[in-house]
C-alpha positions in Angstrom: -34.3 35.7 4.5 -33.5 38.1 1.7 -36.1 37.5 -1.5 -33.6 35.8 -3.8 -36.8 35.7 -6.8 -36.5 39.2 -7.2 -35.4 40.4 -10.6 -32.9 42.7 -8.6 -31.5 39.7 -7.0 -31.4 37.7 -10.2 -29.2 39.8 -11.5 -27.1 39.9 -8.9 -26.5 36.6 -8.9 -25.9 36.4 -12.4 -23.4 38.5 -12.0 -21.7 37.3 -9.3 -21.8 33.9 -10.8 -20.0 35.6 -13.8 -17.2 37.1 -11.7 -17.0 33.3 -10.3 -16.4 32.0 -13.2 -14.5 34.1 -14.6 -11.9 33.8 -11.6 -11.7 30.6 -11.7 -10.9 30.8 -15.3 -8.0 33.6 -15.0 -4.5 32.6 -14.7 -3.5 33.8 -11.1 -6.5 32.9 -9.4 -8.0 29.6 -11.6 -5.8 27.1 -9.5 -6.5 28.1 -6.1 -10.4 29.0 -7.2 -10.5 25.7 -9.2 -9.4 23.3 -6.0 -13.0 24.1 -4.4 -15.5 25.2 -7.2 -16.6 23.2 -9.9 -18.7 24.2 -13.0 -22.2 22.6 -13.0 -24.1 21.7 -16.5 -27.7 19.8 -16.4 -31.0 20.4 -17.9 -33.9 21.8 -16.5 -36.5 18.9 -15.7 -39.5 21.1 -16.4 -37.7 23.9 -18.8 -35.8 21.5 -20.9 -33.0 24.9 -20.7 -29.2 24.3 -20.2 -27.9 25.4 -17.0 -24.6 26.8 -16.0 -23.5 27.5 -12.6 -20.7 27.6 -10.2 -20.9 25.2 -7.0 -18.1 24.3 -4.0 -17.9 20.6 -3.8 -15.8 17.6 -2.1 -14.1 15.2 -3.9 -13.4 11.3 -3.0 -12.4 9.1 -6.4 -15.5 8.9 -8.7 -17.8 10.7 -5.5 -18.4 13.9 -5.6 -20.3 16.0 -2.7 -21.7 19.4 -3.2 -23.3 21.0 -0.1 -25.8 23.3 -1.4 -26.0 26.6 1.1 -29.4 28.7 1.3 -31.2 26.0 0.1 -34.8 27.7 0.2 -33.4 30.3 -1.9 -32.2 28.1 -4.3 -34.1 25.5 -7.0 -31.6 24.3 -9.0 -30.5 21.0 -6.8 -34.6 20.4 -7.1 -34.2 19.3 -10.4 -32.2 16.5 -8.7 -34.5 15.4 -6.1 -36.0 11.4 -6.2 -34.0 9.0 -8.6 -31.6 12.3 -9.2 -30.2 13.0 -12.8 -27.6 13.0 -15.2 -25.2 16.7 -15.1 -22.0 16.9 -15.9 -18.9 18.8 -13.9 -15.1 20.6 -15.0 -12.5 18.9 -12.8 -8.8 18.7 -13.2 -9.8 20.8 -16.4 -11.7 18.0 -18.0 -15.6 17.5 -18.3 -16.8 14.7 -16.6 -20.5 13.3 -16.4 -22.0 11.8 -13.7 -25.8 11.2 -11.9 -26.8 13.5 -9.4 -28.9 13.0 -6.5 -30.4 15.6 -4.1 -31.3 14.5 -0.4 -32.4 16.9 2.3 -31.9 15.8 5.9 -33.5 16.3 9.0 -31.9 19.5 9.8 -32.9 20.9 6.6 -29.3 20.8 5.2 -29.2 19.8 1.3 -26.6 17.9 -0.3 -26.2 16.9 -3.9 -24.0 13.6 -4.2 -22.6 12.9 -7.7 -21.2 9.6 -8.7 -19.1 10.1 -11.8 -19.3 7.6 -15.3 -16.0 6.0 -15.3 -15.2 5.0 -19.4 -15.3 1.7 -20.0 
């Protein structure tokens, strides 16, 4: 497994996660992009830092399922592990907040399952 902690691969990411964003932002591609990639925004638990990143996820009504792939490499769904935590998420072009909750199963596979605050 490739070390994803390396500065080198930091910035790869970041810039990846850039180009990401800004597809799904552009004209021509944002619909298509914006059908299976969400924006994520939560707060660090131990940094207290704002967080930005692009995630593929599944809706069903106020559910929302993100599969998180290379887990290992990854600590961001970490920060939703136990009772989970509050993040909010861009879909159909509105922000929306929700609790997230991180559960890692038997084969190792991560998921982070969001259920969305309806207004009351």
């Amino acid at each position: 497994m490739p070390n994803l902690g390396s500065p080198r691969a930091r910035r790869f990411v970041t810039w990846f996660n850039g180009r990401v964003l800004a597809w799904r932002a552009s004209p021509r591609w944002g619909g298509p992009v914006r059908r299976h990639l969400t924006i994520v925004r939560y707060t660090g638990r131990r940094s207290g830092r704002d967080f930005v990143i692009p995630v593929g996820f599944r809706r069903s009504g106020d559910d929302v399922v993100i599969g998180v792939r290379m887990p290992d490499a990854k600590s961001w769904w970490r920060n939703f592990l136990g009772e989970g935590a509050p993040l909010s998420l861009e879909l159909d072009g509105a922000e929306h907040s929700g609790h997230g909750v991180a559960d890692r199963d038997a084969a190792g596979r991560v998921t982070v399952r969001v259920r969305l605050v309806t207004a009351a």
